[in-house]
N, C-alpha and C positions, 0 to 999 in steps of 0.2 A: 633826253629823258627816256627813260626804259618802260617797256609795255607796261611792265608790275608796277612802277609810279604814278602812271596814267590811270590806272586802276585804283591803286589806293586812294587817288587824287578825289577820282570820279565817286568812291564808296562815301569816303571820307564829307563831303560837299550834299550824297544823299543821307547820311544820317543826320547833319544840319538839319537838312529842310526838313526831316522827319520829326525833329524835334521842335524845332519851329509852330511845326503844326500839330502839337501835342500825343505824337508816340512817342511810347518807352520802349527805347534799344533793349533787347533780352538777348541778344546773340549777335557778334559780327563775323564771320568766314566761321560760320559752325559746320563743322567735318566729319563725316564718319561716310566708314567704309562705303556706300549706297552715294554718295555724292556728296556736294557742299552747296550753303545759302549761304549768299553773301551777307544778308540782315535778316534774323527773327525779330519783328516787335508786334507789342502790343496796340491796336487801334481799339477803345471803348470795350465791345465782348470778341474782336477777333485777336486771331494767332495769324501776323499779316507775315509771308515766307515772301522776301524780298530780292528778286536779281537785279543787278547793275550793271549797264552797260554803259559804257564812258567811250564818244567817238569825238574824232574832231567835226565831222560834218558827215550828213545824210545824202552826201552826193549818191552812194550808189543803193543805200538803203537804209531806212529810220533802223536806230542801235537797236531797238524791240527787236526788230526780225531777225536778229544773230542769236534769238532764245531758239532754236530748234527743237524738235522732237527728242533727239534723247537729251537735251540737254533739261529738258522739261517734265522727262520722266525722271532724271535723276534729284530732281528739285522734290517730285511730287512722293518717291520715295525717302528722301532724307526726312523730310514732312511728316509724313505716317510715320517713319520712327522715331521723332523727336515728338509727336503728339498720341503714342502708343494709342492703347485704345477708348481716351476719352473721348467725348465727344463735344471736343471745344469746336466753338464755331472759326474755320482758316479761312485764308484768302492768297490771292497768288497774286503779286502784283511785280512790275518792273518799272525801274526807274532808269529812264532815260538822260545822262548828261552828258552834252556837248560842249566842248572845250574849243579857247582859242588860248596863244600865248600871247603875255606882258612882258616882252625882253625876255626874261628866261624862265619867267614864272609862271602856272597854267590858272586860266581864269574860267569861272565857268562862262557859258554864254548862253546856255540857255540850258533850262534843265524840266522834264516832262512824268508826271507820273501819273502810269495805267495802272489802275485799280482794276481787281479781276483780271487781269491783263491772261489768264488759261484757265 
């Protein structure tokens, strides 16, 4: 299975849970020149900008800590351009899912989400 599957797998399983727990997807890999967010949605009055990290295990480090510095500025700028200059109330959050396989299929195995997470 190739990195991008494991990705789509991992995004795919956090927009579940997002809607499970009642946000509205408004955006999945929204792109523009300044970076990309994997998920825009809406929580209650935020505008929540969502990264995903999809690992099989935390042996060397929790998937949050692969969000680095610019990887967080380019998040905080796509943000400010996709919420020009109103002043909705945002949030930065990351969702966490870790993965094992079923024969050939990926499952999750556990999956973590930091609110505020920068």
């Amino acid at each position: 299975m190739t990195t991008k599957e494991i990705g789509d797998f991992g995004e795919e399983m956090a927009c579940h849970y997002l809607e499970d727990n009642d946000y509205e997807i408004l955006h999945r890999n929204y792109k523009i020149k300044l970076g990309e967010v994997d998920i825009i949605a809406k929580d209650n009055e935020y505008t929540v900008f969502i990264e995903v990290k999809t690992r099989r295990n935390n042996k060397f480090a929790n998937a949050s800590e692969y969000v680095d510095y610019r990887k967080i500025q380019h998040i905080k700028n796509t943000a400010l351009s996709y919420i020009g200059s109103s002043d909705k109330a945002v949030r930065f959050d990351v969702i966490e899912v870790y993965y094992t396989y079923e024969g050939d299929k990926l499952k999750v195995k556990s999956l973590n989400h930091i609110k505020d997470a920068f």
